[in-house]
C-alpha positions as CSV (number, residue, x, y, z in Angstrom):
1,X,214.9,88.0,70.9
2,X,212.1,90.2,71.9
3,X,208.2,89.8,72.6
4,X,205.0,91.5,73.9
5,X,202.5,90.2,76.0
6,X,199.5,92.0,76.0
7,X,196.5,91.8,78.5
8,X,193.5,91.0,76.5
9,X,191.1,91.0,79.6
10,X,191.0,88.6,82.8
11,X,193.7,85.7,82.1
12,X,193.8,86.3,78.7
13,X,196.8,87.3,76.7
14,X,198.3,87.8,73.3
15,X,202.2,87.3,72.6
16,X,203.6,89.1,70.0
17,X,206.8,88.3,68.8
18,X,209.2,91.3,66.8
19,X,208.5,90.1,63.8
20,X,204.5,89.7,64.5
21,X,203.8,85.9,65.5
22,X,201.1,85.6,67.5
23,X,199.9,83.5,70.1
24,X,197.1,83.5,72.5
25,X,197.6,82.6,76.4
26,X,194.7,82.0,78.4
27,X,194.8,80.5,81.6
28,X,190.3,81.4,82.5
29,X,188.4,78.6,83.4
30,X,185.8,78.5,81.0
31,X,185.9,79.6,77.4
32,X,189.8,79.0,77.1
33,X,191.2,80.7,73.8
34,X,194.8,79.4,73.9
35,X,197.4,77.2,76.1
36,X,198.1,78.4,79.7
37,X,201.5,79.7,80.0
38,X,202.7,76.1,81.2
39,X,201.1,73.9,78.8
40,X,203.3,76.2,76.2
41,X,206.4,75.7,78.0
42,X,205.7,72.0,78.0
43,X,204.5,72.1,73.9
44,X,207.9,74.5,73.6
45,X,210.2,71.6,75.2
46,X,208.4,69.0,72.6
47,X,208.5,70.7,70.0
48,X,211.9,71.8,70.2
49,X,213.3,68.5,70.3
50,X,211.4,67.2,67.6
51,X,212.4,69.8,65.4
52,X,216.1,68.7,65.4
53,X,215.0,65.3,65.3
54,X,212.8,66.3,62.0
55,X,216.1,67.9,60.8
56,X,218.0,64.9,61.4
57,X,215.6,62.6,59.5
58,X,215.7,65.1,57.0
59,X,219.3,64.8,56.4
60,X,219.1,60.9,55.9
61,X,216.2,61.2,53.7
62,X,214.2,59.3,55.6
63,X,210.4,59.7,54.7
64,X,207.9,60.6,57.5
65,X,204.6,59.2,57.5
66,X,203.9,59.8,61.0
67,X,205.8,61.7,63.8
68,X,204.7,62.6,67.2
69,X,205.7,63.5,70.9
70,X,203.5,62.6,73.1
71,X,204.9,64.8,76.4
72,X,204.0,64.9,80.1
73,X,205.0,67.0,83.0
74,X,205.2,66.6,86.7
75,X,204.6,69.4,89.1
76,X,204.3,70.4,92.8
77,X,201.3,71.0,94.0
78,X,202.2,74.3,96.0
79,X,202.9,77.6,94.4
80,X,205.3,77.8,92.5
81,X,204.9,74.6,90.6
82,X,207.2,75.0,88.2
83,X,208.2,71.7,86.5
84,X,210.3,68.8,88.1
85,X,210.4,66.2,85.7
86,X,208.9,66.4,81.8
87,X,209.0,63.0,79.8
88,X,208.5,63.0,76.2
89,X,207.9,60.0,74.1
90,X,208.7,60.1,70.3
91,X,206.1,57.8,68.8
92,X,207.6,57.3,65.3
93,X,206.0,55.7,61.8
94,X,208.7,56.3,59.7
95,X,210.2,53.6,57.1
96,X,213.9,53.2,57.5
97,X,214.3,54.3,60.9
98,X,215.7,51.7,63.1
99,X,215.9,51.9,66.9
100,X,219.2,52.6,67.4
101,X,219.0,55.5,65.3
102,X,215.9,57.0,66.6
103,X,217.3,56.5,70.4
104,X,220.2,58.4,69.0
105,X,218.5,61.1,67.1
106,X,216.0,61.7,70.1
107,X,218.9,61.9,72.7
108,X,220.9,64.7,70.7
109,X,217.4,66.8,70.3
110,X,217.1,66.3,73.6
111,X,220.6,66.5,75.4
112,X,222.5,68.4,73.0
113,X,220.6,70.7,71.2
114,X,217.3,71.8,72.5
115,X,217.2,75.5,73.9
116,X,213.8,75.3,75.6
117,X,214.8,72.0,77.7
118,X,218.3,73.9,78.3
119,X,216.6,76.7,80.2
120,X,214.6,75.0,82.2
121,X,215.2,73.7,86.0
122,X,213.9,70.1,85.3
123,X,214.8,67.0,84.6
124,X,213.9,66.5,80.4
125,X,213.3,62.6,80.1
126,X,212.8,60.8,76.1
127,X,211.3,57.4,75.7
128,X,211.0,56.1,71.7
129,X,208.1,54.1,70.1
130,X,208.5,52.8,66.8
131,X,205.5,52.0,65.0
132,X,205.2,48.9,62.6
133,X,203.3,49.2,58.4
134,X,200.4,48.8,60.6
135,X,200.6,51.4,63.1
136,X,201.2,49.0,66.0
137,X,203.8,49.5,68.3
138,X,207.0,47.7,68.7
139,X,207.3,49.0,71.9
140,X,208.9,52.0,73.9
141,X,212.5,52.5,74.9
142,X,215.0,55.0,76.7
143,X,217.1,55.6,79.4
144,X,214.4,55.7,82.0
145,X,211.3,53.7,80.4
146,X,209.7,52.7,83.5
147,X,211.2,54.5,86.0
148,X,209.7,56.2,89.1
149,X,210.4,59.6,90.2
150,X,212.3,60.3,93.4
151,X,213.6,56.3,92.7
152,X,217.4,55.8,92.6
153,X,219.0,57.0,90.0
């Protein structure tokens, strides 16, 4: 796998992938054209999990009328800050999708077969929220829903 960032000008960039996918990153303060470099790191962890959870719906036929991962990251405030702890909640609206399933789906995306969240040096965290016909929630569940960081583990 190959890519080329090029300066654009300031703290703006363009990657390039081989095969000519582009994306801007742009960490200026004003007039921001793209993600900063950690903001895609943290969309890349998301949206690698949910990709083999869309995969895994797929495969039971499940129709998706919503899907979302709502994801958050927690840094150190000196240099570098590189991530410590990302959570990601799965906010699901899908008919047929129970919670035992969607706990299971989102812990394999995230445990077993996302890349990103294997590279990194930080703890990857998954919450689930299922969504009712209306759109309310029927609350949020995982393995550390509610949980402090730095508490006993």
């Amino acid at each position: 796998m190959t890519s080329t960032v090029t300066n654009l000008g300031g703290l703006r960039f363009m990657g390039e992938t081989a095969d000519g996918q582009r994306a801007m990153i742009d960490n200026e303060k004003v007039a921001r054209t793209g993600m900063s470099p950690m903001q895609l790191v943290l969309n890349a962890v998301a949206a690698c999990a949910g990709m083999d959870v869309s995969v895994m719906l797929g495969k039971r036929k499940l129709p998706v009328k919503t899907y979302r991962i709502e994801v958050s990251g927690e840094r150190p405030d000196e240099n570098p800050a590189p991530f410590t702890r990302i959570v990601a909640r799965h906010v699901f609206d899908v008919p047929g999708l129970d919670r035992e399933m969607a706990e299971r789906f989102v812990d394999l995306a995230t445990n077993k077969y996302c890349s990103v969240g294997a590279s990194l040096n930080a703890s990857v965290d998954w919450e689930v929220e299922l969504l009712d016909a209306t759109g309310a929630s029927l609350g949020v569940t995982g393995p550390k829903v509610g949980a402090t960081v730095g508490a006993a583990e």
